[in-house]
C-alpha positions as CSV (number, residue, x, y, z in Angstrom):
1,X,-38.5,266.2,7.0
2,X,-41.3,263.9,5.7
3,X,-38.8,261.1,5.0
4,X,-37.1,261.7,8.3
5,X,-40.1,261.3,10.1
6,X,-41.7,257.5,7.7
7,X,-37.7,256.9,8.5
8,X,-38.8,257.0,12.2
9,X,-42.0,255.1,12.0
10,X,-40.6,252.5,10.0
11,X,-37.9,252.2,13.1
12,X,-40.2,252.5,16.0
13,X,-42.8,250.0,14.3
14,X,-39.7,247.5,13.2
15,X,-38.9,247.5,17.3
16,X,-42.9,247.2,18.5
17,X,-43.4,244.2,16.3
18,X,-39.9,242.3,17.1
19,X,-40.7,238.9,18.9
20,X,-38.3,239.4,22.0
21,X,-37.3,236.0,23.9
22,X,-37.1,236.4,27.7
23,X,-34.9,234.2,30.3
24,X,-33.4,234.7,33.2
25,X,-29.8,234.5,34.8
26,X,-30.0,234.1,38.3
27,X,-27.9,231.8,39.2
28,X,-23.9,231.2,40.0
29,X,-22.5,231.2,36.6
30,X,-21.3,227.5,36.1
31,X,-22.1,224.6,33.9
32,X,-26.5,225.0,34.2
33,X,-25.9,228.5,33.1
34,X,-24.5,227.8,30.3
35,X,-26.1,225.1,29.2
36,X,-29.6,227.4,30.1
37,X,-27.9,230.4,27.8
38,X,-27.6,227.6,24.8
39,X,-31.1,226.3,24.9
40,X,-32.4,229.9,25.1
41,X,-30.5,231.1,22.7
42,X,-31.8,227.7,20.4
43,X,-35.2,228.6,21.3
44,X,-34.5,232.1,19.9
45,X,-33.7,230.9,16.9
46,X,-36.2,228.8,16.8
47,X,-38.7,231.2,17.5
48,X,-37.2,234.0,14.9
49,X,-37.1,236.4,17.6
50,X,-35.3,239.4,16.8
51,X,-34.5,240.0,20.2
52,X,-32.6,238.6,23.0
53,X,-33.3,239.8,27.4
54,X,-31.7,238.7,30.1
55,X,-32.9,239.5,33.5
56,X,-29.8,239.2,35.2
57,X,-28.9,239.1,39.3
58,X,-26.1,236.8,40.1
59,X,-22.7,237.4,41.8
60,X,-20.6,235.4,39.2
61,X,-19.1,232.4,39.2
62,X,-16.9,230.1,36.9
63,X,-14.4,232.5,34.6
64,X,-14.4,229.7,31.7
65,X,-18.2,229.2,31.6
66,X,-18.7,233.3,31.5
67,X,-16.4,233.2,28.8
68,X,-18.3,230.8,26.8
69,X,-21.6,232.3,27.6
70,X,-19.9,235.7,26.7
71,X,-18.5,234.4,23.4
72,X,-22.1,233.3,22.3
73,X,-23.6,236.4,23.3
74,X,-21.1,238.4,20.9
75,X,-21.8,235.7,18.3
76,X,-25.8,236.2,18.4
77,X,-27.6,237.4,15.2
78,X,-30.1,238.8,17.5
79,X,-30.0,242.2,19.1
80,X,-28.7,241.3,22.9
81,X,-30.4,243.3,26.3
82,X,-29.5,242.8,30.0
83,X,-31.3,244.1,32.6
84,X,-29.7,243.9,35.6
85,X,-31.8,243.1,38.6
86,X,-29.6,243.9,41.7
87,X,-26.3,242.3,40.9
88,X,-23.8,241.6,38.0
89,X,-20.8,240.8,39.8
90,X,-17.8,239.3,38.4
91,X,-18.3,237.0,36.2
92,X,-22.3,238.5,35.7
93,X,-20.2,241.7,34.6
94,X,-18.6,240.5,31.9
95,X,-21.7,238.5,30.7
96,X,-23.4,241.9,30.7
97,X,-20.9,244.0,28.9
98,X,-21.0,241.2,25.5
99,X,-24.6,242.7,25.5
100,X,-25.9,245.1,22.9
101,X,-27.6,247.3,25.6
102,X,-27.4,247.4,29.8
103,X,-30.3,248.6,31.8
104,X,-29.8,248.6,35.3
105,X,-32.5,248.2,38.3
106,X,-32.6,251.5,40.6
107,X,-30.1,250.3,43.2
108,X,-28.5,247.9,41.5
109,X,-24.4,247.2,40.8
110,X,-22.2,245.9,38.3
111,X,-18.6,245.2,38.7
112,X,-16.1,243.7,41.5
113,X,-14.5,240.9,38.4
114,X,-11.3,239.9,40.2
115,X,-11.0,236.1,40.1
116,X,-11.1,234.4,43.3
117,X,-10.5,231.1,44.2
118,X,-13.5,229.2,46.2
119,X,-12.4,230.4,49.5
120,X,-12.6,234.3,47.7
121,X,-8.7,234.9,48.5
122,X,-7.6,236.8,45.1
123,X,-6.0,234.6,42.3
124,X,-2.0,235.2,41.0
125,X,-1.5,237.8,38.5
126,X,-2.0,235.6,35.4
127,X,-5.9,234.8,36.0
128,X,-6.0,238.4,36.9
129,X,-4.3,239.4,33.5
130,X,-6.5,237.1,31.6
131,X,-9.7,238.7,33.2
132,X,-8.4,242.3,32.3
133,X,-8.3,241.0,28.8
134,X,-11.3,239.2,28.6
135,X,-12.9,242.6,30.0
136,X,-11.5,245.0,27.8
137,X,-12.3,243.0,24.5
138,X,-15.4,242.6,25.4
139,X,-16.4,246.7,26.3
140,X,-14.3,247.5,22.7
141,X,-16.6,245.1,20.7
142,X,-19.5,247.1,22.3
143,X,-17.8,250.9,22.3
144,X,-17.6,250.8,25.8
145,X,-14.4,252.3,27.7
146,X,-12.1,249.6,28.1
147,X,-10.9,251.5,31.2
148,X,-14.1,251.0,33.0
149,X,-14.1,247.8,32.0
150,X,-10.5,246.9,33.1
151,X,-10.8,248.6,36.8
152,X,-13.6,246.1,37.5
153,X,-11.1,243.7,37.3
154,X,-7.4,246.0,38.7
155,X,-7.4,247.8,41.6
156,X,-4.6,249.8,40.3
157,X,-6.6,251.2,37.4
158,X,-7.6,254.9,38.2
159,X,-10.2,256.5,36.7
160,X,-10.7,260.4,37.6
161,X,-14.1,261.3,38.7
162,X,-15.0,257.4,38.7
163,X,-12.3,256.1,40.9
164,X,-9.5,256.2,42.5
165,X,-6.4,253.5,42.8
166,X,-6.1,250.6,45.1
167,X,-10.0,250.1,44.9
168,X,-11.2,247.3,42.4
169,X,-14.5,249.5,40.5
170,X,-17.8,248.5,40.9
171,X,-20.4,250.9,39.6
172,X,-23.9,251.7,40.7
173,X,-26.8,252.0,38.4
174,X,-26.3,255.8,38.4
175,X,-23.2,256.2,38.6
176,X,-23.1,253.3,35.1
177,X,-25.5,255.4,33.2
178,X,-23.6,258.0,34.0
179,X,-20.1,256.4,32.6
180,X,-21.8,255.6,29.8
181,X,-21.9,251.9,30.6
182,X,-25.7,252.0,31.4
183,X,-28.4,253.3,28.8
184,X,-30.9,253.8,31.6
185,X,-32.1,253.1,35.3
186,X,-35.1,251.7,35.3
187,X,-37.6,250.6,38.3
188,X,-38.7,247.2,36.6
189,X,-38.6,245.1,33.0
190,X,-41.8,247.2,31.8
191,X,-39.7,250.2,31.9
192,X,-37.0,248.4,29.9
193,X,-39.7,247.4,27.1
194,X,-41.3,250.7,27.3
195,X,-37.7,252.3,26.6
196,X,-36.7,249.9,23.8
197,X,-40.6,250.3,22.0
198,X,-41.1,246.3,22.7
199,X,-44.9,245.3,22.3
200,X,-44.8,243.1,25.8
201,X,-47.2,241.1,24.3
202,X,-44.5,239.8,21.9
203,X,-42.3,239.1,24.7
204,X,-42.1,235.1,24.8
205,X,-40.7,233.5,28.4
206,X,-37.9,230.7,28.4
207,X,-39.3,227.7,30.5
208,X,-37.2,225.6,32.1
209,X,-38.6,222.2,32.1
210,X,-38.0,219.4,35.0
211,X,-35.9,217.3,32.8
212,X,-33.7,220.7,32.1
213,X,-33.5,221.6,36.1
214,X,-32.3,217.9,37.3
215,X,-29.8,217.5,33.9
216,X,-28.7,221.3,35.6
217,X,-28.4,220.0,38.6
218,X,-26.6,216.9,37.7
219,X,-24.3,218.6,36.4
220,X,-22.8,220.6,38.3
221,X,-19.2,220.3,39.1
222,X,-19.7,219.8,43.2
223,X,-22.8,217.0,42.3
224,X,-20.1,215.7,39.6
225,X,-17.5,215.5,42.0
226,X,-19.8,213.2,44.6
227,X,-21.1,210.8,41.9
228,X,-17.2,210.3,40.5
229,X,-16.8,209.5,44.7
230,X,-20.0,207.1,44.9
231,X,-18.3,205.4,41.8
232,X,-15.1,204.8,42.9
233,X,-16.5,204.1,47.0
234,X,-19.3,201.6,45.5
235,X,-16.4,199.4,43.1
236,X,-14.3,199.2,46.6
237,X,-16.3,198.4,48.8
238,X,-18.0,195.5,46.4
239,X,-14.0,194.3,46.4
240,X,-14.4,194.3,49.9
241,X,-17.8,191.9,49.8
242,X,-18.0,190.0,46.7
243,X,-21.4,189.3,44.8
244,X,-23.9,191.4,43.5
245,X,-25.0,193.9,46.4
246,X,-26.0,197.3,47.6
247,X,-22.3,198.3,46.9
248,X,-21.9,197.4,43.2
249,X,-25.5,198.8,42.6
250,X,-24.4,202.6,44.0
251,X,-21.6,202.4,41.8
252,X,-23.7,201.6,38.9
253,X,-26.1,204.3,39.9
254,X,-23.6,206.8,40.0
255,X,-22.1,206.2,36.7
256,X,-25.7,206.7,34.8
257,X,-26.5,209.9,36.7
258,X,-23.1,211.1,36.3
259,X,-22.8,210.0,32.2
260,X,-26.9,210.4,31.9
261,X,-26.8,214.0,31.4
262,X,-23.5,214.4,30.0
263,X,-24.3,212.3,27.3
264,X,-27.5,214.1,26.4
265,X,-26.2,217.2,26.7
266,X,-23.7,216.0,23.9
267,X,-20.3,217.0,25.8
268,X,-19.8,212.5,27.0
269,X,-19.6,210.7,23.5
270,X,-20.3,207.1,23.0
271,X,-16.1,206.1,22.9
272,X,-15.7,208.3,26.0
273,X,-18.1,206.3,27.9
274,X,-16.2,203.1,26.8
275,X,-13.5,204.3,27.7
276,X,-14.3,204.3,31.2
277,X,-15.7,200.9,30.7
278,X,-12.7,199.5,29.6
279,X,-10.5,201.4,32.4
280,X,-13.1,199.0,34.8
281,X,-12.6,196.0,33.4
282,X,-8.7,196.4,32.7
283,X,-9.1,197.1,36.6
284,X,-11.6,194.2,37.7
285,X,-8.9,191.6,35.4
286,X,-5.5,193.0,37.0
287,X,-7.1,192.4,40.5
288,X,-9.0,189.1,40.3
289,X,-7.3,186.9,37.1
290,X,-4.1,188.7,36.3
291,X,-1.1,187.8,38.8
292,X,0.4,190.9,40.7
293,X,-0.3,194.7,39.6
294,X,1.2,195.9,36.1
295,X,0.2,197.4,32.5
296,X,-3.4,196.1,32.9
297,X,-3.8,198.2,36.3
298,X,-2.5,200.9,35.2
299,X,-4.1,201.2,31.6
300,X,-7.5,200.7,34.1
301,X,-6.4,203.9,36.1
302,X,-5.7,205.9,32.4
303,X,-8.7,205.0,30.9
304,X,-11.1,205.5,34.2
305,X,-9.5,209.0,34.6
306,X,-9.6,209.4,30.9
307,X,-13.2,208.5,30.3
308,X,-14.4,210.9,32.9
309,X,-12.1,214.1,32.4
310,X,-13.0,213.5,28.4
311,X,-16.7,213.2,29.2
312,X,-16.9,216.4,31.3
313,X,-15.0,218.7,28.4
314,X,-16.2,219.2,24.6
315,X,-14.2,218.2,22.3
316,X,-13.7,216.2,19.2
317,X,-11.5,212.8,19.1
318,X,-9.1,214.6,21.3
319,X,-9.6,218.1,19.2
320,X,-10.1,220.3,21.8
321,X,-10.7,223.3,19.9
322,X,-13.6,224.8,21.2
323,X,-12.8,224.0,24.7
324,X,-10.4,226.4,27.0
325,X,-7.2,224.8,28.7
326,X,-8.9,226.3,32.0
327,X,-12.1,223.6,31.6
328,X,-9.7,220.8,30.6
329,X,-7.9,221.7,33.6
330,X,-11.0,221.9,36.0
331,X,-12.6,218.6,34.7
332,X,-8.9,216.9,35.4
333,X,-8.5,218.4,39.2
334,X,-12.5,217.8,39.4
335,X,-11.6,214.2,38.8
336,X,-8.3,213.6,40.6
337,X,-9.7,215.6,43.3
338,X,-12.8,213.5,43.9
339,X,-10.8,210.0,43.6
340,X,-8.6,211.0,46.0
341,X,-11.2,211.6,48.3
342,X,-12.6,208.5,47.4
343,X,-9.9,206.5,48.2
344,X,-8.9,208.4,51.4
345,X,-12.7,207.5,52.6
346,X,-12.5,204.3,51.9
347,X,-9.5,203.3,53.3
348,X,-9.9,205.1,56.7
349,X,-13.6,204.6,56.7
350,X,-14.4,201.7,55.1
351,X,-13.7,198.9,57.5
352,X,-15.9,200.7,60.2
353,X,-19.2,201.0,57.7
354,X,-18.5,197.7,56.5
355,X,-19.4,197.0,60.1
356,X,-22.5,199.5,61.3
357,X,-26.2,198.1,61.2
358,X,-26.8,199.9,58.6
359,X,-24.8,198.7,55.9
360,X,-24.8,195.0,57.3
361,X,-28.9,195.3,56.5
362,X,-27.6,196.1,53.3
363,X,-25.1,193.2,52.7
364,X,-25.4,189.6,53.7
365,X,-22.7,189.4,56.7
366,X,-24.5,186.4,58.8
367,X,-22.8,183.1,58.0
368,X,-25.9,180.5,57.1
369,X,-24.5,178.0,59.5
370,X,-25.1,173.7,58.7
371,X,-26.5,173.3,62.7
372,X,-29.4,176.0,61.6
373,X,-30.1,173.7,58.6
374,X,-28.7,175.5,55.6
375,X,-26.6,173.3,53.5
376,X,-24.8,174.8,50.9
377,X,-23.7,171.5,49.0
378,X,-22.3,168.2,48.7
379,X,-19.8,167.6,50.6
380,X,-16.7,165.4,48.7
381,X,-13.5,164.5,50.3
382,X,-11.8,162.6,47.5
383,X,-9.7,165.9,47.7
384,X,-9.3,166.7,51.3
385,X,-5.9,167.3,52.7
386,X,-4.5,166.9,49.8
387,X,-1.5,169.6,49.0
388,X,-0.6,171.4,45.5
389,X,0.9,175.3,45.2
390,X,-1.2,178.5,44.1
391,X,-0.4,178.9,40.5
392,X,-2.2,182.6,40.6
393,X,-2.3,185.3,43.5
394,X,-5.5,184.4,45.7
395,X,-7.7,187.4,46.1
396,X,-8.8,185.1,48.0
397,X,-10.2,183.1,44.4
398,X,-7.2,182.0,42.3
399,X,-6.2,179.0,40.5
400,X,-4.2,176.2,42.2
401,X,-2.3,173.0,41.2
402,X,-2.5,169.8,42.8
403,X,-0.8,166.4,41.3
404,X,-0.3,168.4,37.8
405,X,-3.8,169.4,37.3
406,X,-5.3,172.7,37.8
407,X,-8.5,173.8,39.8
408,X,-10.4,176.9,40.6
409,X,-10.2,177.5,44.3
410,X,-11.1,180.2,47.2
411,X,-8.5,180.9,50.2
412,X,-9.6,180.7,53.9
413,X,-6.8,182.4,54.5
414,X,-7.5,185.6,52.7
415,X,-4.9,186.8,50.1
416,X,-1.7,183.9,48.9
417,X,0.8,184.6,47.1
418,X,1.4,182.7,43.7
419,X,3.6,179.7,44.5
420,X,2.7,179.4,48.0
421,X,1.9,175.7,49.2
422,X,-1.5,175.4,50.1
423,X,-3.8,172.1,51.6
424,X,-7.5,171.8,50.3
425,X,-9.5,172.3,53.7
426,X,-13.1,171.2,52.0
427,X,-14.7,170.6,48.7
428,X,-18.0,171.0,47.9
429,X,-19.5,170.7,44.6
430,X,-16.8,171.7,42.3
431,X,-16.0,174.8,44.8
432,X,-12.1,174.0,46.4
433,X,-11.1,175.6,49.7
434,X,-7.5,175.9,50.6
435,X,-5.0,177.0,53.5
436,X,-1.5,177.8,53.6
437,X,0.2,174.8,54.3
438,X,1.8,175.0,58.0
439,X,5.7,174.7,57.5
């Protein structure tokens, strides 16, 4: 009886002196809370805490980032608590069954862990069938009834006395504790400490810092999605007006806040990033120096799409081990989805915000005319109306040929086609102008 009894001091004096770490998941289950579960679960380590809580209340979110956060909760050397603070629907629900111990909030629910698509209209069988499985591993690796676990997921799972077919489960805190899902209700985290002997002075709180809540922000797949559009938008419209503007200096933008955070966050590596650079340049040479549209172009398009599908998915020179084919997936419709868009915008929207006040503050549209006193330069004519042919495509800047030589030369005329006979209009400085030659 003696030893029983130092057996159960020793335990109870183990539990009051573990350093707990503290952070909370309230949030939609995406990229931020994943990346907020993996510096936690860092600091944890860091700190030698013994002890892992979560104070959960969200409704869910992405499948594949619950997965992941799952998986590292399973992995943790720590001893892993939830407490559930209203809501751990779907995707919260199967975060909270890869914990060690649930403790649910008077009032509060777990459950509902169909996958639906954005618009909430159920997904086809398969992601249903991978959700059951995800479910039902997880409860077995904590002794919890895979059953339960499975009807959060199928409405046609019955349970008797918990319920009944054609009604996807969600429990209530009582009615958890009762299934044995739950070890306890409880009115508030004291009550949680107070049931687990934690010291709450040996409870240390995860911070999230400024830098961590904009690299969160960042991002996220919908912020992603409008930085891979500013991108895109900013290179077309600087197509549209040449030189170093407002245009160019969005897309530039864009691409640091969108490979920023990525890149510190160690998912976009240093030959994903040039990757994308190369896809712009193979781009910016098939349009402006190389005649017509062919491998160049379409290397540019790869290695764009590439460079920012790669950069948004972990994995190793193309080893994609630790990465799920349902990320790969949602980083390559994230992309597609978002250039598309792009382009769509910019074709049906571009030529009217090329023209508002706003953007022509923006860009310099006025032409600086010789009567107001700008001169521009020296005016030669040992060239004028003098005819050659376009050796290049004009975009409108090309390269002509006149009397077997060849010069650099702009089009007043707006795109020629290489071989078309042209007549120098002006010359000024070493800049040549041409026109199509009238037949």
């Amino acid at each position: 009886m003696l030893f029983i009894t130092l057996l159960f001091s020793s335990w109870a004096f183990g539990q009051g002196g573990s350093k707990v770490y503290l952070f909370d998941m309230k949030e939609e289950i995406g990229p931020s809370a994943w990346r907020l579960t993996r510096k936690a679960f860092q600091k944890a380590d860091e700190a030698k805490a013994s002890v892992v809580l979560i104070r959960m209340n969200t409704f869910g979110g992405m499948v594949d980032y619950a997965d992941s956060i799952r998986t590292r909760i399973l992995n943790a050397q720590q001893t892993t608590i939830v407490y559930i603070d209203n809501n751990a629907a779907s995707a919260g629900a199967l975060i909270a069954l890869a914990c060690d111990r649930i403790y649910m909030k008077k009032g509060a629910g777990i459950g509902a862990a169909s996958v639906v698509n954005p618009k909430g209209e159920i997904m086809p069988e398969k992601y249903q069938s991978y959700m059951r499985g995800l479910m039902r591993a997880t409860a077995e690796a904590k002794g919890r009834d895979p059953r339960i676990a499975e009807a959060f997921v199928d409405p046609d799972v019955a349970i008797p006395g918990i319920n009944e077919k054609g009604k996807v489960l969600t429990l209530t805190s009582r009615e958890a504790v009762k299934a044995g899902f739950c070890e306890a209700e409880v009115s508030d985290l004291n009550e949680v400490l107070n049931a687990e002997r934690i010291d709450s002075s040996l409870v240390v709180t995860h911070h999230v810092s400024f830098i961590d809540r904009i690299i969160a922000f960042l991002i996220n797949p919908a912020v992603s999605g409008i930085l891979i559009l500013l991108i895109i938008g900013g290179i077309y419209f600087e197509m549209q007006s040449p030189g170093i503007g407002f245009a160019l200096l969005v897309a530039v933008v864009a691409a640091l806040l969108f490979f920023a955070p990525l890149y510190l966050e160690g998912l976009a590596a240093h030959w994903e990033i040039g990757l994308f650079l190369v896809g712009v340049i193979l781009l910016l040479l098939e349009i402006f120096v190389i005649p017509g549209f062919g491998v160049a172009g379409i290397m540019g398009i790869i290695c764009i799409i590439g460079g920012l599908v790669l950069s948004l998915v972990l994995n190793d020179w193309f080893d994609f081990t630790v990465t799920g084919s349902e990320q790969i997936s949602s980083a390559a419709m994230l992309v597609m989805g978002s250039m598309v868009l792009a382009i769509v915008v910019c074709v049906f929207v571009g030529k009217s915000l090329l023209k508002t006040p706003v953007f022509q503050r923006l860009v310099l549209q006025d032409e600086q005319r010789s009567q107001m006193g700008y001169v521009s330069g020296r005016q030669r004519d040992e060239m004028l109306n003098k005819t050659g042919y376009a050796k290049t495509d004009m975009r409108p800047s090309g390269k002509i040929e006149i009397e077997g030589k060849w010069y650099d030369a702009v089009s007043l005329d707006g795109y020629i086609d290489k071989g078309t006979e042209v007549v120098v209009e002006k010359q000024e400085n070493y800049n040549v102008f041409v026109r199509k030659k009238n037949s």
